[in-house]
N, C-alpha and C positions, 0 to 999 in steps of 0.2 A: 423623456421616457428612457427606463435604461435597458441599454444592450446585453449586460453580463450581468447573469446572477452572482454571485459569489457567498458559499454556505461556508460559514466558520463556526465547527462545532469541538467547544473547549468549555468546561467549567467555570473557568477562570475568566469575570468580566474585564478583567486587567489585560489580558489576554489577548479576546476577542477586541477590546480597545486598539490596543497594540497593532493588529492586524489589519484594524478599519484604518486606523492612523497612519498605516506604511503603504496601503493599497492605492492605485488613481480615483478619482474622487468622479470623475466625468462619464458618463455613461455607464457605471456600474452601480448595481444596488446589491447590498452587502446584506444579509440574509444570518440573525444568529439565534442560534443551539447553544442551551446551558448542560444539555446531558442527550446519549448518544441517543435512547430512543426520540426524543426530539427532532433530533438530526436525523435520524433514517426518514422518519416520517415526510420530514420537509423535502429530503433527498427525491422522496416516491410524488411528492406532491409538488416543487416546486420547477424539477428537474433543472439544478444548478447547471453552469457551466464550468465551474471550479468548483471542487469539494478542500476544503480545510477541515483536518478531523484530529485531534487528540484521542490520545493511544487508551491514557487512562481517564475512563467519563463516570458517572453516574447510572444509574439504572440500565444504561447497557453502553457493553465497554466500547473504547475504539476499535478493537483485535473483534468485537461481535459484531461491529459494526462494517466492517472491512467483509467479514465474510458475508454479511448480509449482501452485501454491493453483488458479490463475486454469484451470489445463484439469480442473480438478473439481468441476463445479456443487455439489457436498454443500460442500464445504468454502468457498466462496465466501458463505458465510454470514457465517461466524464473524469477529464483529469483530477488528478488525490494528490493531496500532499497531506504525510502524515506528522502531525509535531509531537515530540516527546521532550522531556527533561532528559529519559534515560532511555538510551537507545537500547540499552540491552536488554530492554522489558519487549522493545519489538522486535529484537532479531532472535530474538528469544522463539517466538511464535511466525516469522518471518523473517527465513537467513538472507542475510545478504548475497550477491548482489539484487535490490530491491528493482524486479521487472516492472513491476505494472504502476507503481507509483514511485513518489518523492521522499525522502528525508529530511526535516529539519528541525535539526536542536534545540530546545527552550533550554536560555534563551535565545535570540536572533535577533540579526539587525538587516535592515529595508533589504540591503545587497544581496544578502543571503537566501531571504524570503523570495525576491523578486527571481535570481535561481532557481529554488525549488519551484515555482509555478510554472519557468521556463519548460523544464527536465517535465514534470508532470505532464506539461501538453508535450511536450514531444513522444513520452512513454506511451500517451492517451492513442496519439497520430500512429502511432506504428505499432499498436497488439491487434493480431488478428483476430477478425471479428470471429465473432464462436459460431458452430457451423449447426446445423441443426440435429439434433442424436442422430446416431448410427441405424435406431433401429427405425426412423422417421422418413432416412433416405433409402435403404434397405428394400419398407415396404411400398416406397415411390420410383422403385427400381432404380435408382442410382447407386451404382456401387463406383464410380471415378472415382471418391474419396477413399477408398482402402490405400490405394499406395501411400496416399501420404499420411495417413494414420500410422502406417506400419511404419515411415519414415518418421514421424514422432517419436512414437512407442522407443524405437530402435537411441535415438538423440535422449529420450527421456533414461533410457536404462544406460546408457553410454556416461551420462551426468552420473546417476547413481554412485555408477562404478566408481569415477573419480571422485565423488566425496565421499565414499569409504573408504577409500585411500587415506584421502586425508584427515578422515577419522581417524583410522589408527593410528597413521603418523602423531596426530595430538594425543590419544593415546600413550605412545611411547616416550614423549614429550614430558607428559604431567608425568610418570613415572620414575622419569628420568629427574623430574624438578624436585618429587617425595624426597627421593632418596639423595640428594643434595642438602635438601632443608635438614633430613633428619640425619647427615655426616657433619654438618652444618651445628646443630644443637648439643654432640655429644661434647 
């Protein structure tokens, strides 16, 4: 009987191959998804221990399927590693640095892979659990969690600040690269 589920949900049975063929063979059973709504479904029903999910799927995407996870505190556990060919299609809708799950490139090799599940459980180990809403504890008279809300709040707009910064810095960057190209052309 096996220990660890493990859901690989990619298009591509080359793919999903690929993945069965680099994973331990012993006490795991390997769980596969041709398209994302398949995969959510299996996610809700079979409750992996590892999620493998490709970014871009079929009838619903990885980026839909990612947020899916995200409105179901049960599920927001279970380590992710996300595979792309093109990373820029997920930082696209997910900047880096990647908090809550993994990266890795299509294609990959065993090393690499065996990595990103590493990272994944460890991202999985250490997000804290989501607290029940504000207005749930409120009306059960616990108000202990405001300081540290406010202490978020305060770190989340702190972040902000500094990637607008860095926005504009890129910003002045690309502007600065226009006008090269185009002293560059005359």
């Amino acid at each position: 009987m096996a220990t660890q589920k493990i859901l690989v949900i990619d298009d591509s049975k080359v793919i999903r191959m690929r993945v069965k063929d680099m994973l331990p063979q012993s006490n795991v059973e390997i769980i596969e998804a041709k398209d994302g709504q398949q995969g959510f479904n299996l996610i809700r029903s079979e409750h992996p221990n590892l999620i493998m999910l490709d970014f871009l799927l079929p009838k619903m995407s990885g980026w839909e399927v990612y947020q899916a996870i995200q409105k179901h505190p049960e599920l927001q556990s279970i380590p992710l590693v996300v595979m792309s060919g093109r990373k820029e299609e997920v930082t696209e809708k997910l900047p880096e640095p990647f908090e809550y799950f993994s990266f890795v490139g299509k294609p990959f090799e065993k090393k690499q892979l065996i990595e990103a599940i590493q990272d994944a459980t460890k991202k999985a180990r250490s997000r804290p659990s989501v607290a029940a809403p504000a207005s749930a504890a409120a009306s059960s008279g616990g108000g202990g969690d405001t300081a540290a809300l406010e202490a978020e709040i305060a770190q989340l707009k702190s972040q902000m600040g500094k990637m607008h910064g860095e926005i504009q810095g890129l910003k002045k960057q690309l502007v600065q690269l226009a006008n090269f190209i185009k002293q560059k052309m005359k």
